[in-house]
DSSP file (Angstrom, degrees, kcal/mol; ACC not computed):
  #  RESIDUE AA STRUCTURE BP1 BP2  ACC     N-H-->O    O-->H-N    N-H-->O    O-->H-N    TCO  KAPPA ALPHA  PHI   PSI    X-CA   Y-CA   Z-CA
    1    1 A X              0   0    0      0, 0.0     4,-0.4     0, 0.0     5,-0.1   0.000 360.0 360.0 360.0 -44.3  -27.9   52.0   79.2
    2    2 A X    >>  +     0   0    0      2,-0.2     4,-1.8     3,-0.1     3,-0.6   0.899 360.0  51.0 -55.3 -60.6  -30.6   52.1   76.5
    3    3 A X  H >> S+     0   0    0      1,-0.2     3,-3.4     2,-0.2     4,-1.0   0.856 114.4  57.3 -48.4 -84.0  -28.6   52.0   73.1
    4    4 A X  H 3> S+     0   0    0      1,-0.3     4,-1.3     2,-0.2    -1,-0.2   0.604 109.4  41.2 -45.8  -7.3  -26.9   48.5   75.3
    5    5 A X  H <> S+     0   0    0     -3,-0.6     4,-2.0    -4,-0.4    -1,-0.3   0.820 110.1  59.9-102.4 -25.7  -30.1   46.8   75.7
    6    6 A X  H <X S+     0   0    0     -3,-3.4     4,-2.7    -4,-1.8     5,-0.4   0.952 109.2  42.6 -49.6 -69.0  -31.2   47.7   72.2
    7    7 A X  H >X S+     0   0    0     -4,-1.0     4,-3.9    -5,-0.2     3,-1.4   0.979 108.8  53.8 -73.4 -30.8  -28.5   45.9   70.8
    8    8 A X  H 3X S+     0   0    0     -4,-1.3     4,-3.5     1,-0.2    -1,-0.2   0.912 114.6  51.1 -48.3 -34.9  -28.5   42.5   73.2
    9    9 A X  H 3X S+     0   0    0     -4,-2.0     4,-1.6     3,-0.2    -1,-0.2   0.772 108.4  45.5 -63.9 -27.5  -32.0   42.5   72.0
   10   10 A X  H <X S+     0   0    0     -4,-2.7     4,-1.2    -3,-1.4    -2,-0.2   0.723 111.6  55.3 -70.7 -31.0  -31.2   42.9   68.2
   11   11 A X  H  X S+     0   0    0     -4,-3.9     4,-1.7    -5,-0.4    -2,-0.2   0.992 107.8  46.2 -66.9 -52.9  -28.5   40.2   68.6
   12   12 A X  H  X S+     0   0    0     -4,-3.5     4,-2.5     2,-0.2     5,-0.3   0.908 116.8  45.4 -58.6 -28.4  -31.0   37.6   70.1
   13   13 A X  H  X S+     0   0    0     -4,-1.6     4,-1.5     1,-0.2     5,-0.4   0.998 115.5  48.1 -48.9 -42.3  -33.6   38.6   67.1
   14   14 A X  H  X S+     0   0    0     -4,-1.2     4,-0.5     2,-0.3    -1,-0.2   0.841 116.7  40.5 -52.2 -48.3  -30.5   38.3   65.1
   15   15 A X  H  X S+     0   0    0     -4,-1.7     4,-2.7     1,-0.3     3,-0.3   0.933 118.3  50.9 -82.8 -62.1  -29.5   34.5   67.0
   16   16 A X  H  X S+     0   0    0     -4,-2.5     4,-1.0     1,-0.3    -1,-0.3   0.606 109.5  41.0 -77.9  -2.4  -33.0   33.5   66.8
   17   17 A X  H  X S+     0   0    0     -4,-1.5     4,-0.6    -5,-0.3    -1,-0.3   0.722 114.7  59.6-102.8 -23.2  -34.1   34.2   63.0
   18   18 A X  H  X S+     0   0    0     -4,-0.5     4,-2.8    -5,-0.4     3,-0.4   0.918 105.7  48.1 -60.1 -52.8  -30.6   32.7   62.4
   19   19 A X  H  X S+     0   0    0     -4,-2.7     4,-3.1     1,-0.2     5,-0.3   0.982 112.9  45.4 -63.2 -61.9  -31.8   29.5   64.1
   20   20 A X  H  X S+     0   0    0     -4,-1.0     4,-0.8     2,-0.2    -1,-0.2   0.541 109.7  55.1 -34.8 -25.3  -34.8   29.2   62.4
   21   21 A X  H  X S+     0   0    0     -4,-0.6     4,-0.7    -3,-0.4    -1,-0.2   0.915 111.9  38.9 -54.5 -67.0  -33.5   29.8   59.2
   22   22 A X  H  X S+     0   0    0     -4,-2.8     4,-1.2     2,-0.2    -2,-0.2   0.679 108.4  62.4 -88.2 -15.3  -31.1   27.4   59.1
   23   23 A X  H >X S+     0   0    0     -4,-3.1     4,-1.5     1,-0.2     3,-0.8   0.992 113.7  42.4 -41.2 -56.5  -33.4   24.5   61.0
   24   24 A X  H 3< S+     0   0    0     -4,-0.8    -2,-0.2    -5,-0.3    -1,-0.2   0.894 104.4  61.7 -53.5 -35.4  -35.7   24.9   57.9
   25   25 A X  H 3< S+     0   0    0     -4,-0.7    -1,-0.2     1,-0.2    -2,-0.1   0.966 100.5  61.4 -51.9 -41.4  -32.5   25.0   55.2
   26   26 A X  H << S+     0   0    0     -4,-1.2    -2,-0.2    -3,-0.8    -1,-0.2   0.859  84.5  96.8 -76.9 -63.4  -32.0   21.4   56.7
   27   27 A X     <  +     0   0    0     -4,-1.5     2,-0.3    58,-0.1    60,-0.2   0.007  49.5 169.8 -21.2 116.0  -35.5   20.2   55.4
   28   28 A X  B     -A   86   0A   0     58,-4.7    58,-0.7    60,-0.1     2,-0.1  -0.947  17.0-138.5-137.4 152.0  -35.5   18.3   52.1
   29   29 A X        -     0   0    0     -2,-0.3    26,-0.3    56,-0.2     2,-0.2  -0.429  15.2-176.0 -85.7 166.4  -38.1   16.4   50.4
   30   30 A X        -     0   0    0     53,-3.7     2,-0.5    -2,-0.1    53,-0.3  -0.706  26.6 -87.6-148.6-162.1  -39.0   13.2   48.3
   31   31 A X  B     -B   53   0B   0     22,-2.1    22,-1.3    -2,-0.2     2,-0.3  -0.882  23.8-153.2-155.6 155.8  -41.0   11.5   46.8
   32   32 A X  E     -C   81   0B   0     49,-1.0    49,-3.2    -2,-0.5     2,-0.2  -0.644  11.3-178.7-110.4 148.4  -43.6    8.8   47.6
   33   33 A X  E     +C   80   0B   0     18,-0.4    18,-1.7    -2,-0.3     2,-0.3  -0.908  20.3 179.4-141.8 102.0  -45.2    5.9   45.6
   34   34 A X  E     -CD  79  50B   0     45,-2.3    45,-0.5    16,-0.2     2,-0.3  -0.758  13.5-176.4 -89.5 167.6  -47.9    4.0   47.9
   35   35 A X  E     +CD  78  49B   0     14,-3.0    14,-1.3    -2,-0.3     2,-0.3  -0.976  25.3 140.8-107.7 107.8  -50.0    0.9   46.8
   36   36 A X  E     -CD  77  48B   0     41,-3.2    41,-1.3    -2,-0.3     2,-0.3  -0.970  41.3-131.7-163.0 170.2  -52.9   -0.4   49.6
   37   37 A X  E     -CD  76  47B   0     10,-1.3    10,-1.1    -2,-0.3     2,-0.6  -0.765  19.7-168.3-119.3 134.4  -56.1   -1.6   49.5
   38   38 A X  E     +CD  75  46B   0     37,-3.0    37,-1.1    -2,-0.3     2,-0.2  -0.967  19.5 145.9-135.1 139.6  -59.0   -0.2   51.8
   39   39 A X  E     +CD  74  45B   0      6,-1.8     6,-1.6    -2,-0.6    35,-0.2  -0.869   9.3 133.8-152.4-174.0  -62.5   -1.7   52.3
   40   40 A X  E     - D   0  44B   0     33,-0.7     2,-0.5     4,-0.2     4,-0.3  -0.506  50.5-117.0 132.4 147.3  -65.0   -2.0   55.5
   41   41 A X  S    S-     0   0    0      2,-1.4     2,-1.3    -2,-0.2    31,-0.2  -0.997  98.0 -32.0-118.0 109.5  -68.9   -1.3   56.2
   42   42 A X  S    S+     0   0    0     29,-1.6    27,-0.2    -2,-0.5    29,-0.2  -0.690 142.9  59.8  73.1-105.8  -68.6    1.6   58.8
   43   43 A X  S    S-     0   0    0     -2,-1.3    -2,-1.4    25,-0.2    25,-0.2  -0.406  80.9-164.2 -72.7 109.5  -65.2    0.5   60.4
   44   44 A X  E     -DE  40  67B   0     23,-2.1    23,-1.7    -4,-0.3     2,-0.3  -0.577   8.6-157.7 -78.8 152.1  -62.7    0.5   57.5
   45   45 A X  E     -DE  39  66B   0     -6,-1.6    -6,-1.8    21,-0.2     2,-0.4  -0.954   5.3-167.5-135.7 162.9  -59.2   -1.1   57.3
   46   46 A X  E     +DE  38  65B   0     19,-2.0    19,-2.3    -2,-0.3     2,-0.4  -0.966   9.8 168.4-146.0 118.3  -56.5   -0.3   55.2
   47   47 A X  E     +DE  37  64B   0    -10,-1.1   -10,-1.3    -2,-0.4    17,-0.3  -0.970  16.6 105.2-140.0 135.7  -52.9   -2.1   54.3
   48   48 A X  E     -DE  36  63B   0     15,-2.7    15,-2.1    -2,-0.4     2,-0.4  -0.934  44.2 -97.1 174.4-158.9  -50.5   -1.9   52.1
   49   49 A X  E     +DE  35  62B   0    -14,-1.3   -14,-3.0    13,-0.3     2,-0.3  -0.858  29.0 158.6-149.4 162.6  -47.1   -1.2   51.1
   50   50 A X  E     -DE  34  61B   0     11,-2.8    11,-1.9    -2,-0.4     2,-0.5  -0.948  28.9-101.0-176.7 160.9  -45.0    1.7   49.2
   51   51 A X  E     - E   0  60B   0    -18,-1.7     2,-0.5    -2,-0.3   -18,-0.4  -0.729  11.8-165.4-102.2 127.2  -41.5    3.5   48.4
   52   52 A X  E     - E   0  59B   0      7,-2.2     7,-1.2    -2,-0.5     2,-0.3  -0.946   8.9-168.0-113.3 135.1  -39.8    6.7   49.6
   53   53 A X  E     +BE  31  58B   0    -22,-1.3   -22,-2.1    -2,-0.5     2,-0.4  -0.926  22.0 157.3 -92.8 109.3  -36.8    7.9   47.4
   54   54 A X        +     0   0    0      3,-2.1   -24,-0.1    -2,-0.3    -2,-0.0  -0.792  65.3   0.8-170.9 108.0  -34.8   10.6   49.2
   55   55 A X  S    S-     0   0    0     -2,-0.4    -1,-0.2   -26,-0.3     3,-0.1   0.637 131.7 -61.2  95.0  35.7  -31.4   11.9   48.8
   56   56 A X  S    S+     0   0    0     -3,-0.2     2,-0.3     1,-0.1    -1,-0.1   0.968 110.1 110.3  51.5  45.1  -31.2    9.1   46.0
   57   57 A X        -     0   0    0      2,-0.0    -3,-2.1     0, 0.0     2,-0.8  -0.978  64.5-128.7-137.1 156.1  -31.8    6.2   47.9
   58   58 A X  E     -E   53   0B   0     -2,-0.3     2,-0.7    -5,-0.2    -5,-0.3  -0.786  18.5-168.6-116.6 135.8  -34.9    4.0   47.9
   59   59 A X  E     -E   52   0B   0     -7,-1.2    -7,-2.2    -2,-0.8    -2,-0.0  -0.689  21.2-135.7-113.9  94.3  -36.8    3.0   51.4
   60   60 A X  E     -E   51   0B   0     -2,-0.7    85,-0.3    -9,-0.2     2,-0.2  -0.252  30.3-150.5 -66.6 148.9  -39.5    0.2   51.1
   61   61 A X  E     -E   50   0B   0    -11,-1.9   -11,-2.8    83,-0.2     2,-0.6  -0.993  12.2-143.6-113.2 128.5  -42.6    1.4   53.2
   62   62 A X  E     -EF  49 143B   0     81,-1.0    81,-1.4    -2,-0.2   -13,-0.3  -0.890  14.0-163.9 -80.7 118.2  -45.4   -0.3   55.2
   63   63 A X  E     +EF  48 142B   0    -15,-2.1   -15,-2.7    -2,-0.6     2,-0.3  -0.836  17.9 154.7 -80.8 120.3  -49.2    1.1   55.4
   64   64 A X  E     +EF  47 141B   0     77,-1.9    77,-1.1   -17,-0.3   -17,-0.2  -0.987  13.5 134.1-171.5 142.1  -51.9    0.1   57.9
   65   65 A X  E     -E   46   0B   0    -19,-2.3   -19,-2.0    -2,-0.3     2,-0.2  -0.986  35.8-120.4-173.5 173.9  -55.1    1.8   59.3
   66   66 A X  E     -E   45   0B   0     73,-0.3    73,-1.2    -2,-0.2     2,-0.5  -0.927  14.9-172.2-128.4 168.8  -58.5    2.2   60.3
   67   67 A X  E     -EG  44 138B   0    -23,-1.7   -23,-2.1    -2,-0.2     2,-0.6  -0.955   0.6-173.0-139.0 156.9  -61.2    4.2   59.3
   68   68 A X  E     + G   0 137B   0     69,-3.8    69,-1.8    -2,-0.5     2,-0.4  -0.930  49.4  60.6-150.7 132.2  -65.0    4.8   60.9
   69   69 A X  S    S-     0   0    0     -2,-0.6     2,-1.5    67,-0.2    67,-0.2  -0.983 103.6  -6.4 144.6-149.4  -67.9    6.8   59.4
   70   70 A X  S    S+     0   0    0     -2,-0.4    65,-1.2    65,-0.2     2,-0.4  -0.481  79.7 154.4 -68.4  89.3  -69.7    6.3   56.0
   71   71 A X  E     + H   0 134B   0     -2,-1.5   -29,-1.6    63,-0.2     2,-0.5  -0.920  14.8 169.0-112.0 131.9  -67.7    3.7   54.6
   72   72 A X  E     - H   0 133B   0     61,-0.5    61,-1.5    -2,-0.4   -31,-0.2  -0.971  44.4 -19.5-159.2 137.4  -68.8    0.9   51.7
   73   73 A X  E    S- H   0 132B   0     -2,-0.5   -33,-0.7    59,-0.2     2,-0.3  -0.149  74.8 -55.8  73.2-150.2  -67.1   -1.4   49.8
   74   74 A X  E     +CH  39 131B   0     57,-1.7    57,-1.1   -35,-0.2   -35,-0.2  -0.786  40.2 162.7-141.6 157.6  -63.5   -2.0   48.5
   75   75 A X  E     -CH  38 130B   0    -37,-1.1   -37,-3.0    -2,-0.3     2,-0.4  -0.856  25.7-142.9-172.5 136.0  -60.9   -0.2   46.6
   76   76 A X  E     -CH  37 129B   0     53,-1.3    53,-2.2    -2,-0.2     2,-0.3  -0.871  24.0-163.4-108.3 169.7  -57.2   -0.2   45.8
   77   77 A X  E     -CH  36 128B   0    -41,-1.3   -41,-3.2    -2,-0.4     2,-0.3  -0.941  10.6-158.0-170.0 136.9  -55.8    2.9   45.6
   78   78 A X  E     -CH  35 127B   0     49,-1.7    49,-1.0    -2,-0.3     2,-0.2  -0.791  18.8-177.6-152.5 105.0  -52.3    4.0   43.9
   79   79 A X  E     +CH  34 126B   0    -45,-0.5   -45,-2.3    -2,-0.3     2,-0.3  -0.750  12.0 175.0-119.6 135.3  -50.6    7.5   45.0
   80   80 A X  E     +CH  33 125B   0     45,-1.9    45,-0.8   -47,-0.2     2,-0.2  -0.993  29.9  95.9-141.0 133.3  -47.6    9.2   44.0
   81   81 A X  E     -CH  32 124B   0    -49,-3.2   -49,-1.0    -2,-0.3    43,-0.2  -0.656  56.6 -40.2-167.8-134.5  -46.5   12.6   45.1
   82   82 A X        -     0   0    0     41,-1.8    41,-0.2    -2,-0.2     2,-0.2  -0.335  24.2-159.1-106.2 165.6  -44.2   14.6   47.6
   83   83 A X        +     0   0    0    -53,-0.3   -53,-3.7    39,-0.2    39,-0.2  -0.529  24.0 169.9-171.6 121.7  -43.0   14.7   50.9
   84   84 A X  B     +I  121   0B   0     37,-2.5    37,-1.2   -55,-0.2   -55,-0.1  -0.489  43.2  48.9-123.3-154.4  -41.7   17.3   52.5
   85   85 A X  S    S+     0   0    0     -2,-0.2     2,-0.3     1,-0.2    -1,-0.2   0.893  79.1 132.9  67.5  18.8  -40.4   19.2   55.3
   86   86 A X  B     -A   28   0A   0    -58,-0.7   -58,-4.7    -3,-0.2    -1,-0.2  -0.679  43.0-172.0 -99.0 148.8  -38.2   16.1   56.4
   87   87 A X  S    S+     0   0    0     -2,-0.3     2,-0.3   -60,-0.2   -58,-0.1   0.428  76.3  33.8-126.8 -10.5  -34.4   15.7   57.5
   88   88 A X  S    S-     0   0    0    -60,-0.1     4,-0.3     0, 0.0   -60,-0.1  -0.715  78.8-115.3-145.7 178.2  -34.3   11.6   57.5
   89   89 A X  S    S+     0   0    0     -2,-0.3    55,-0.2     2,-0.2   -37,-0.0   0.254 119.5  54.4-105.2  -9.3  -35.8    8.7   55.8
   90   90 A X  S >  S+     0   0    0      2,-0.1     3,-4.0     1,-0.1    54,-0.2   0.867  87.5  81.7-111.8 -42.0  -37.7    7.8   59.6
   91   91 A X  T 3  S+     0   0    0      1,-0.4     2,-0.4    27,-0.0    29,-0.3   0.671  84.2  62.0 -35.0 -51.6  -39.2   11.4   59.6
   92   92 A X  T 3  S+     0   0    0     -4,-0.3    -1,-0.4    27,-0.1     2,-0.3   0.296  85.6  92.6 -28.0  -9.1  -41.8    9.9   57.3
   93   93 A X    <   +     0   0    0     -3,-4.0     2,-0.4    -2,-0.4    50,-0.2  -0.727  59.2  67.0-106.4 151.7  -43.1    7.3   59.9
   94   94 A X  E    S-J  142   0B   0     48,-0.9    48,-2.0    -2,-0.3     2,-0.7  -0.962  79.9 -22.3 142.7-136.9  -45.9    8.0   62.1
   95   95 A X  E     -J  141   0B   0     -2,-0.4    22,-0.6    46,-0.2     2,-0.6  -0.916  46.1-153.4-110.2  80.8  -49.4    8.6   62.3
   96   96 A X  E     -JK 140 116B   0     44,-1.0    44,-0.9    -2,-0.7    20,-0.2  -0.755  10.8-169.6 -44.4  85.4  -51.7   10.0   59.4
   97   97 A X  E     + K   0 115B   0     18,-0.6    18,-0.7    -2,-0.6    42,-0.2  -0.443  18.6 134.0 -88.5 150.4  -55.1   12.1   59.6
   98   98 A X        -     0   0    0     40,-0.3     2,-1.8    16,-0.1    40,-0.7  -0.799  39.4-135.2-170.1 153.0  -57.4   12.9   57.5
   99   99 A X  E     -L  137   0B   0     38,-0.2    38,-0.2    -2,-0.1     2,-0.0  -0.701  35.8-167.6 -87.2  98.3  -60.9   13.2   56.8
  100  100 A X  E     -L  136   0B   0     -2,-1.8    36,-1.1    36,-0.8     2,-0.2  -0.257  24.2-175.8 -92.5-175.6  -62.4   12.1   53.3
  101  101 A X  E     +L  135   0B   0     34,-0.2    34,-0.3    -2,-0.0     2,-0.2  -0.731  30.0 107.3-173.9 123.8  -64.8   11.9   51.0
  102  102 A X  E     -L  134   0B   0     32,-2.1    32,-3.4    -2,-0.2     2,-0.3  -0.940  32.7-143.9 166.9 175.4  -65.2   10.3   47.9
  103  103 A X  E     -L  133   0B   0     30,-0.3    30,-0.3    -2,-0.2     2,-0.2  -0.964   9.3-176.9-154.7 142.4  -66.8    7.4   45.6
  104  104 A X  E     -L  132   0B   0     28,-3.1    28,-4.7    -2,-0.3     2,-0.3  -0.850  14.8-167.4-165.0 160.0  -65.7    5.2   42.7
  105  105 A X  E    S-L  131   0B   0     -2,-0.2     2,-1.0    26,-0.2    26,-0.2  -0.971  87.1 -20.5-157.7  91.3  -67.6    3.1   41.0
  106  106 A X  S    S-     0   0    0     24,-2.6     2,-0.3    -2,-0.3    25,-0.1  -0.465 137.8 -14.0  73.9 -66.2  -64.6    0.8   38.6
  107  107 A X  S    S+     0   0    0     -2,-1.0    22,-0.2    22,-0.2     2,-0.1  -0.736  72.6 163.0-172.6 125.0  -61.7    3.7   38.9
  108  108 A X  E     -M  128   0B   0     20,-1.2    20,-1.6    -2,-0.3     2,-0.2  -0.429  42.9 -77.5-115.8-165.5  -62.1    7.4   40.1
  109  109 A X  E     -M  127   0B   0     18,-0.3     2,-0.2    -6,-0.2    18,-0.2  -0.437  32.1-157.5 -93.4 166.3  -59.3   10.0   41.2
  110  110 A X        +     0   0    0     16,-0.7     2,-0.1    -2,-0.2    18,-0.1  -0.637  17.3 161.4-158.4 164.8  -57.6   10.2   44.4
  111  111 A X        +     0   0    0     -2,-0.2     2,-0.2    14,-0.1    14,-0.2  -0.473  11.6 168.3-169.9 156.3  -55.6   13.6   46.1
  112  112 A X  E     - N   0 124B   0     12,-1.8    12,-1.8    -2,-0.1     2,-0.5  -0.821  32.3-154.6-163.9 115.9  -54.6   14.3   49.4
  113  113 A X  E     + N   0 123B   0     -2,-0.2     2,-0.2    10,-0.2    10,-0.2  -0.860  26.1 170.9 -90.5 123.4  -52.9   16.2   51.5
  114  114 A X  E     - N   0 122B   0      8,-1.1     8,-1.1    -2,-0.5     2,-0.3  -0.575  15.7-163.6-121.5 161.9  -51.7   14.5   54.9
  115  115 A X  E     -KN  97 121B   0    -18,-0.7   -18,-0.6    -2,-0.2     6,-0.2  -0.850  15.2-147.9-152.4 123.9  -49.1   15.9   57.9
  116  116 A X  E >   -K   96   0B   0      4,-0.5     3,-2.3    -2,-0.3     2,-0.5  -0.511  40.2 -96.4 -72.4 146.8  -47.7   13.1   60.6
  117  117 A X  T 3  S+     0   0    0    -22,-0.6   -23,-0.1     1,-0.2   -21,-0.1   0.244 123.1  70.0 -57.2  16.2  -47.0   14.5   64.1
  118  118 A X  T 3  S-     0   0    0     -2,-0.5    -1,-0.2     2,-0.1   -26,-0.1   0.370 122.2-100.5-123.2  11.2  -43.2   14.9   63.0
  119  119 A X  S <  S+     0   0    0     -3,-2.3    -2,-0.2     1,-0.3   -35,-0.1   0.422  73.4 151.9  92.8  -2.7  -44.1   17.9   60.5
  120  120 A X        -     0   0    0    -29,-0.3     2,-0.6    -4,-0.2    -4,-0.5  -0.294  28.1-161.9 -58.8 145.9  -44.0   15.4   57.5
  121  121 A X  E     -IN  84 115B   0    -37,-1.2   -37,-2.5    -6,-0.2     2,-0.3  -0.991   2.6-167.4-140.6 119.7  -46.6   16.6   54.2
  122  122 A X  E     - N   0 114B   0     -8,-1.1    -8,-1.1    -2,-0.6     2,-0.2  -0.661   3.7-167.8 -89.2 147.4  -47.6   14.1   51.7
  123  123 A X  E     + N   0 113B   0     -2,-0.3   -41,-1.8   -41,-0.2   -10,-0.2  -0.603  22.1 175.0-149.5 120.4  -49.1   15.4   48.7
  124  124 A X  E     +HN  81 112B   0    -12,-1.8   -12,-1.8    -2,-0.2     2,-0.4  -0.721  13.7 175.9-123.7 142.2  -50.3   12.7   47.1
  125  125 A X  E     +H   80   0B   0    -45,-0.8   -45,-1.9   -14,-0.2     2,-0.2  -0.987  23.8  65.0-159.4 163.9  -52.5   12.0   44.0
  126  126 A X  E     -H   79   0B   0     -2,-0.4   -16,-0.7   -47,-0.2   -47,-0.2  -0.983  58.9  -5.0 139.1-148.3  -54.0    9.2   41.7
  127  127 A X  E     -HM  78 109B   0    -49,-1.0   -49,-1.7    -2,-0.2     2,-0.3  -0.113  26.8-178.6 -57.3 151.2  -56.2    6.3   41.2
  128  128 A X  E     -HM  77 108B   0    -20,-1.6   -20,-1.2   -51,-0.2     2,-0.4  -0.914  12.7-171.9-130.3 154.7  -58.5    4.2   43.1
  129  129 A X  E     +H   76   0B   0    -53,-2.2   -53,-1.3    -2,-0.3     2,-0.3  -0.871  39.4  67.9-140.8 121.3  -60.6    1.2   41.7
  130  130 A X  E    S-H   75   0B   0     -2,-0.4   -24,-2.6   -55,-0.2     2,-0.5  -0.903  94.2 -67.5 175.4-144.8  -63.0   -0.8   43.0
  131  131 A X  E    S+HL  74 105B   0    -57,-1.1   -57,-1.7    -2,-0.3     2,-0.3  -0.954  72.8 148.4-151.9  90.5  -66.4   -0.2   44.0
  132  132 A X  E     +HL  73 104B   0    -28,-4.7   -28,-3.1    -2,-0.5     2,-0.3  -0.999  22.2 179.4-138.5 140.1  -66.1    2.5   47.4
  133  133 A X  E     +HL  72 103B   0    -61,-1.5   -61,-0.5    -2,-0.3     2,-0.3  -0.917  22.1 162.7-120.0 107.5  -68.2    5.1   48.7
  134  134 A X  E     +HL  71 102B   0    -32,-3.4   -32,-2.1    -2,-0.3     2,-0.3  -0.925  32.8 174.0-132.9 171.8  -67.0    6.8   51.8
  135  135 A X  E     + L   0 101B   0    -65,-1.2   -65,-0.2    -2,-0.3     2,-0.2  -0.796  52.6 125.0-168.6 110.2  -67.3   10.0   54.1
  136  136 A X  E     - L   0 100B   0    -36,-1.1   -36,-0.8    -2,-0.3     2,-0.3  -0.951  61.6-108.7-174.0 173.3  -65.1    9.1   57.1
  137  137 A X  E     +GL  68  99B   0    -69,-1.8   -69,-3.8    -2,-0.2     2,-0.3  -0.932  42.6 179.6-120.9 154.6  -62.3    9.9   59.3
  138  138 A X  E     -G   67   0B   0    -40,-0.7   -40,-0.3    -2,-0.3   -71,-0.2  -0.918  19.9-157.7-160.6 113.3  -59.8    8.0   58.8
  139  139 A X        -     0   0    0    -73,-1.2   -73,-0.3    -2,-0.3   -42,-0.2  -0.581  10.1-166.7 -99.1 138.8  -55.5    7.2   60.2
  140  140 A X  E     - J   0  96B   0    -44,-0.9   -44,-1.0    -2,-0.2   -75,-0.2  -0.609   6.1-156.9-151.7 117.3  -53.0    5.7   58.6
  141  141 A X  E     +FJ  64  95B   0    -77,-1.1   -77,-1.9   -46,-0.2     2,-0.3  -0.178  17.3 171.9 -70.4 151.3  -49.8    4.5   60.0
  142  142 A X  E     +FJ  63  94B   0    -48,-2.0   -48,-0.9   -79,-0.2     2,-0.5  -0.873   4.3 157.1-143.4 131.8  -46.5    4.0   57.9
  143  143 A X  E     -F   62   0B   0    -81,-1.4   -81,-1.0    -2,-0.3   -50,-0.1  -0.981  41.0 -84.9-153.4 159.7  -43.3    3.2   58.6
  144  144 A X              0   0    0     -2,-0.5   -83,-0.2   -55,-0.2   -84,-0.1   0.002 360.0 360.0 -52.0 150.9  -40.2    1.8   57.0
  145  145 A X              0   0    0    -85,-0.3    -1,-0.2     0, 0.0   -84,-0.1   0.437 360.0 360.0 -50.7 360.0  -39.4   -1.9   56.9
């Protein structure tokens, strides 16, 4: 009775690590090129556009947000990186947090790592230019055209 219970419990480990596996095999990545512009005194806004290439196809993006905390001045900002942990072209849409911190003063450096509520990760890096100092929290939606 013991040895049978053993193994129905070794098959479901067996079933479930199986499932898990092969959800994750199914996850592929891509890679991202935004452009948008962010400015704002306190209360920030952010818009702007960009492309995700995945599975060899290209998918115009849209950018929009707000941001609130120490925020000053204007900047455009231009990021290129990764994205994984995706199965579709839509996984990429949602809702982006993150907290920041940073300054440039004519054109500084940019990196970021971001995760949407559908398990997508950007990691992203590159420019900004303008004239921004912020310390904020700060969302940004995207989703395809």
């Amino acid at each position: 009775m013991t040895f049978s219970r053993l193994r129905v419990l070794a098959v479901a480990l067996i079933a479930l690590a199986a499932l898990g596996f092969s959800s994750t095999a199914r996850a592929d990545q891509g890679t991202v090129h935004i452009r948008f512009l962010k400015g704002g005194w306190v209360i920030g806004g952010t818009i702007g556009e960009g492309t995700l290439t995945f599975r060899g196809r290209r998918y115009p993006l849209t950018i929009g947000g707000l941001s609130y905390g120490l925020t000053f001045g204007g900047a455009a900002i231009n990021l290129r990186g990764t994205v994984s942990n995706i199965r579709s072209p839509r996984d990429i849409e949602g809702v982006y947090g993150a907290g920041s911190a940073g300054a440039a003063v004519i054109r500084g450096p940019q990196a970021v790592v971001l995760t949407n509520q559908r398990g997508a990760v950007m990691q992203l890096a590159g420019t900004q230019t303008g004239l921004m100092v912020n310390l904020d929290l700060n969302g940004m939606a995207l989703s395809l055209k």
